[in-house]
Each structure stands twice: as C-alpha cells, then as structure tokens.
N, C-alpha and C positions, 0 to 999 in steps of 0.2 A: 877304300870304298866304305861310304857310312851304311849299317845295317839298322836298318828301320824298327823301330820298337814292333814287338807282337799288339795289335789291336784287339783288346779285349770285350766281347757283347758286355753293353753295357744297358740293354733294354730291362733288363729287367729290374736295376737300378730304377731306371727314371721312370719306368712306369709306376712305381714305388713309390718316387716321391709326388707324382701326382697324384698318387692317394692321400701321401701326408700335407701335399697343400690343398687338401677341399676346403679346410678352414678359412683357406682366403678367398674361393669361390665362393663359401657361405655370407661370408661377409659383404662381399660387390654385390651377390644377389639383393638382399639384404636393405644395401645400401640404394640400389636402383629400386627398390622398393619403397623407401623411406620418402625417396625424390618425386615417386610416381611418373616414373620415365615411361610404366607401360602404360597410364592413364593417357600421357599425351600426345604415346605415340599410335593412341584406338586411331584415329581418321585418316590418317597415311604414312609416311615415311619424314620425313624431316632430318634436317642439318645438323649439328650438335651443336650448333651458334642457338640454334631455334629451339634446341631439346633444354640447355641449359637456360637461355631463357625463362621459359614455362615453367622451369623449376627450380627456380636462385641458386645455378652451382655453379661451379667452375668450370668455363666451356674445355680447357684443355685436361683437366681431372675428370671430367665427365666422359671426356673422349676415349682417357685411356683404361676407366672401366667398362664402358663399352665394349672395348676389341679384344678386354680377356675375357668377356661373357660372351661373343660372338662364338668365342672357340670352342666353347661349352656348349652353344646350341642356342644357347639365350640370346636372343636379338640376333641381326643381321646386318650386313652392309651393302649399300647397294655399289653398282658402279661408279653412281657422281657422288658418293661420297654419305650420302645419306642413310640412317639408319631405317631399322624397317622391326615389325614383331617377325617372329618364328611361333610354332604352335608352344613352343615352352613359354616364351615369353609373355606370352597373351594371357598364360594362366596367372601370371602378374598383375592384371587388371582388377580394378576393386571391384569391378562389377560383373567380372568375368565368370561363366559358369564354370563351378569348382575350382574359384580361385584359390593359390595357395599364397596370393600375398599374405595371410595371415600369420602363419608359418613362415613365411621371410623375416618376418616381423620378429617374429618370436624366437627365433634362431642367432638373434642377433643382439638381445637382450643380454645389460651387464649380471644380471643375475642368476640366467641358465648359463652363460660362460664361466660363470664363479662355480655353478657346482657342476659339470662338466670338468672341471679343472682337479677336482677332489676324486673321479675317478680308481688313481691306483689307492687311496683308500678301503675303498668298497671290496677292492680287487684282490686285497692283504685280509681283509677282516671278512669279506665275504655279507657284510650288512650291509643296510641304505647309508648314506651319509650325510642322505638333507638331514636330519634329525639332530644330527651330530653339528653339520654345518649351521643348522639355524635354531638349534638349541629348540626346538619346536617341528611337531609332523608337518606335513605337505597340508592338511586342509586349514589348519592352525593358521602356517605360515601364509596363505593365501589372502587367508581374513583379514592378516596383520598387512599385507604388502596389496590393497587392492588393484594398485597400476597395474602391477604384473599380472597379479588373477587375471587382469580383465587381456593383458595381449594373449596370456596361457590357452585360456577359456573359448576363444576369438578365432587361436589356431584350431587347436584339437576340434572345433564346434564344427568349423569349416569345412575339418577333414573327415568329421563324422556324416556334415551333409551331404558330403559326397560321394555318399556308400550308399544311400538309400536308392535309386534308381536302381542299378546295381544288383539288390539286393532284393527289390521287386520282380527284376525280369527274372531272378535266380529260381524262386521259390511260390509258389501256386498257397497262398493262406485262405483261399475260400471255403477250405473243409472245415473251418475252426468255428466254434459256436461264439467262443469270445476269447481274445488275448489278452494277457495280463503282460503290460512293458513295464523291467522291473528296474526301478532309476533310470527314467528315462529320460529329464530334464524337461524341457516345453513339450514331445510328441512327435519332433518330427518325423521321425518311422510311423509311430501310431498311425497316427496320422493318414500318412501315403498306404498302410498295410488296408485300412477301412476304405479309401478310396478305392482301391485294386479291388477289395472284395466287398460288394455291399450289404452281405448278408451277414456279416462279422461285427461283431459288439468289442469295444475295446475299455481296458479298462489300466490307467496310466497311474504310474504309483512312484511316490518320491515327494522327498520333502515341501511344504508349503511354502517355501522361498522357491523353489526349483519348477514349481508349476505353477509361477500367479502370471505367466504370459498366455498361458495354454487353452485356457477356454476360446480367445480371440484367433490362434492360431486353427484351430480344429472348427471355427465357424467361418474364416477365408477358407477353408477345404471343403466345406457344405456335409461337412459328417459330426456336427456337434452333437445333435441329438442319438448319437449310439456311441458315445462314451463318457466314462465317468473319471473321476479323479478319487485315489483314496491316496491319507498321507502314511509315511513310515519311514524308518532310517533301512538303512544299508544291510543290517544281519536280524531286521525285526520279523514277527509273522505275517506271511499276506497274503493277500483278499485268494480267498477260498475258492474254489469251485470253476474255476478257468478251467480249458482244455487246449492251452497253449499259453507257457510263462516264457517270457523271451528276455534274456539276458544280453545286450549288446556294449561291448569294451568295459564291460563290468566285471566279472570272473577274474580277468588278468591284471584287475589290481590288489586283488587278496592274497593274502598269507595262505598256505596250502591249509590251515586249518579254519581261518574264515569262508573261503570258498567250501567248503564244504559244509559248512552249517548255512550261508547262501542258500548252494542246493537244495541240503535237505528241509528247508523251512519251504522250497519252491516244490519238494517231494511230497510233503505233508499237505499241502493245501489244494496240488494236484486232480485234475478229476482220471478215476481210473485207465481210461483209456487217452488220456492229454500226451502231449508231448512237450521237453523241455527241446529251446531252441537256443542255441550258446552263439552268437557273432563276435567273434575272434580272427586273430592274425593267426594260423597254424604253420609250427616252425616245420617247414620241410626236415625230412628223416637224412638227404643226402649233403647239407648244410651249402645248397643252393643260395647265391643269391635274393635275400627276400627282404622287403620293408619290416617283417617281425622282427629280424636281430638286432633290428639297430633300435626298437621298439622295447625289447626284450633288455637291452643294458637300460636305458632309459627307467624302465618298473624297477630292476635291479638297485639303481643309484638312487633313487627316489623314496621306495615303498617298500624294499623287499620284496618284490611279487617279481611275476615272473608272463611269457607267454608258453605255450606248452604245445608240444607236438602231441598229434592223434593222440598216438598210446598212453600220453601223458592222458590227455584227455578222458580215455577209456579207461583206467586208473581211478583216476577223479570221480566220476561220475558215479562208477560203482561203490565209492565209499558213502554215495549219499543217495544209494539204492534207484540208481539208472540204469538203464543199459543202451550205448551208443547203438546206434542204427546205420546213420550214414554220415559223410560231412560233405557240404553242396557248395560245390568252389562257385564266387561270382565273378563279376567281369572288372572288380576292384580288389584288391590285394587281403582278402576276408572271405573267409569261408563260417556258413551256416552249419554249426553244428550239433545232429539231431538226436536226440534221445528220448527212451519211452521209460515209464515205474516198472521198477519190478519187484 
C-alpha cells in the first residue's frame, strides 16, 4: 500500500511570493495606464475587441492584462464578458479626481527602475545612491533629464493635490493672522488655506521659477489680493513676522542637519506666539502598515533624508528650539504636525 507524502502549508510561501511579484502588477497597472484603458472605459463597460480598439493594442495581450488586474481589484468583468472600472480603477482616469495615473506613469519609468535596482547599495553603504548612480544630486540630475522631471514632478504633484481637502477638513487656520508656505511651489494649499479662512493673509515663498504660475492660480480661487509672493532657496532666511510657517513634504527631504537650520531660520522669523506646522508621513511606532515606509526607502535611496516618527519629530524640533504640541492625523495618509517657540 502506497503511503501519501506529508502535505506541507505552503501559504505562507505563496503569499510571499505575491509580495515578490508587485513588480509585475506595477508594471500592467502601468501599462493600462500608458494605453488609457481607464479613459475609455469612463462611459461604460466594453469588450476587449472595443478596449483595444480605442487604444491600438493587442485585443488578446490586452485581455490578458486585464484578468491579472481584475484580481487585484483594478478593473472588473462583467458576465458577457465585458470589462467594467472598480473604484481603484477609476482612479486611472486622467481626469479622475485624485488621479493616481501619474504615479502609474512614474513607476514604470526606465529610469526609476534603474535606481531602484541599486537599492542593496544604499543598504551596504547606508548613503543615497542617485549621486553615485548619476554622478550628480537629485535636483542636478532633473535639470539634466527634463522628460523625467516632468513624469517625477506630475506624480508627486498629483499626490500632493490630494492631500489638500484632506488637510482642510483636518485643521481650523482661521486663528492665523498670516501664513507663511515655505517652498510651496504654485500654492496650491495656500491657496485652499485663504479660501477656508477669509480673514488670513498668505504669504508663498519659493523660488522664481517655482511660482511664475501662481498669481493666475490664487486669482481662479478669488483670494489674490491677501497674498503675496517672496522669493528664496531651501535653507535661506524668511519673510519675518508670520504666526504660522507651514512646512509641507519639505522637512523629509533634509539631511538631519539641514532640517534643522530649516527650522531654525522658520524659529527666527517666527512671531512669538506663531506656530510651526510640519505636513508629513509619520512612521507609526508599531511598524504598521503605512505608505511612509515605502516613502521612507525612497528619501533613503535618493537624498539621504529620511521620514521620521513623532519622537523623531519631538527630537528635531527641540534642536531648532520648538516644542511639539500635538500631531493632527487627516483623512489622507499625512499628519499635521504642530509646534510652538520656545
């Protein structure tokens, strides 16, 4: 009589390797992005004769990335065969609110796979590695490669705008007499912060290439006349006399010794009773699941910087004479965090 092999669990194997194959999920998202599968498929459900159509591919290559994004949640199928959006999918759309096509885009780029690829570098040596890899820093290299800047720029910008609601319903800034946004790019927070409060004066600071859209955007919002623009780099001094400097995804690209001259140049100009307001990813203390870790290698591999938990935070702040107060989780994966001089 044959005796049956012992059956060994083998789940935790293959749940494994579905983590080791995201890379080929990032890539079909990606690629259904590149085709604009979710543009065509905004007004109904459609065939994959009719999807590939619309977007010169290969009806049976199309199909069959289709059915491994279905399993992921991305797309749907119907019964007669038809595909269909899911609420992930939709966020595919170019005109989708808080689209993350940008970010498909960008993920998918021969040039963030290249340094991605240089990871156990970073990992041995404990430095960035663009630097190394492109024989030049991150904003260097951007000047030199502007295709890329501009998908880089496109993603992150995307993902920036769609923290600002978010980030309104979070935090009440009508106590503020005027806020200072520090590298803020065009305003878009500024921006939404003066609409939210009308009694608030803003005052948007960052270089003269980084705000020559900004007057045009701050006058479609009807609040051009309460603010101002002044220009300055990244570790310079700035405009005086605010009672609220708001630092958002800025902090977390410093060196622990620039972020702190940051601060303290945002301590200095301070008004006595102002508050410093940091918008950051905060790394959970229990190494939870969070969009900052994967955030967090990213600054690591790039820039040397880093994201930083609370006490990191509280740390920080104190060397450039703050002292935290509170941090105010919002309904997008970013917490406002708040500090007063002392």
């Amino acid at each position: 009589m044959s005796v049956l092999p012992e059956v060994r669990d083998q789940s935790d194997s293959y749940a494994l390797l579905h983590l080791i194959q995201g890379a080929v999920i990032t890539q079909a998202i990606s690629v259904a992005a590149k085709l604009g599968i979710a543009d065509v498929l905004a007004a109904g459900p459609l065939s994959v004769e009719d999807i590939a159509n619309r977007t010169g591919s290969d009806p049976r290559a199309t199909h069959r990335i289709l059915r491994a994004l279905c399993g992921h949640g991305v797309f749907a199928v119907r019964p007669d065969g038809r595909f269909e959006h899911t609420p992930l999918s939709d966020k595919l759309r170019e005109d989708a609110p808080d689209s993350m096509r940008g970010f498909a885009l960008l993920m998918s780029h021969p040039m963030l796979w290249e340094e991605w690829g240089h990871l156990l570098s970073t990992a041995e040596t404990g430095e960035p590695n663009l630097p190394k890899l492109r024989g030049m820093g991150a904003l260097d290299f951007f000047h030199a490669e502007p295709e890329y800047a501009s998908v880089f720029f496109r993603a992150f910008g995307d993902l920036s705008a769609s923290e600002t609601d978010p980030i309104l319903a979070a935090y009440d800034f009508s106590g503020f007499g005027t806020v200072v946004d520090v590298i803020a790019g065009r305003g878009n927070l500024l921006a939404g912060i003066l609409k939210q409060a009308p009694g608030v004066k803003g005052v948007l600071y960052d270089s003269q290439v980084a705000t020559v859209d900004s007057p045009a955007l701050f006058e479609a919002a009807g609040v051009a006349d309460r603010f101002t623009i002044e220009h300055g780099g990244y570790l310079d001094k700035l405009p005086a006399g605010g009672d609220a400097y708001l630092f958002k995804h800025i902090i977390h690209d410093f060196s622990e010794a620039d972020a702190v001259t940051a601060l303290r140049n945002a301590r200095e100009a301070i008004a006595p009773d102002g508050k410093l307001l940091v918008i950051e990813y905060v790394i959970p203390e229990n190494n939870e699941k969070h969009i900052g870790h994967t955030i967090d290698l990213w600054l690591m591999l790039m820039l040397g910087a880093q994201e930083r938990t609370l006490a990191e935070y509280t740390e920080l702040f104190a060397k450039a004479g703050f002292k935290l107060t509170r941090a105010v989780p919002t309904g997008a994966p970013i917490s406002i965090i708040e500090a007063i001089p002392v």
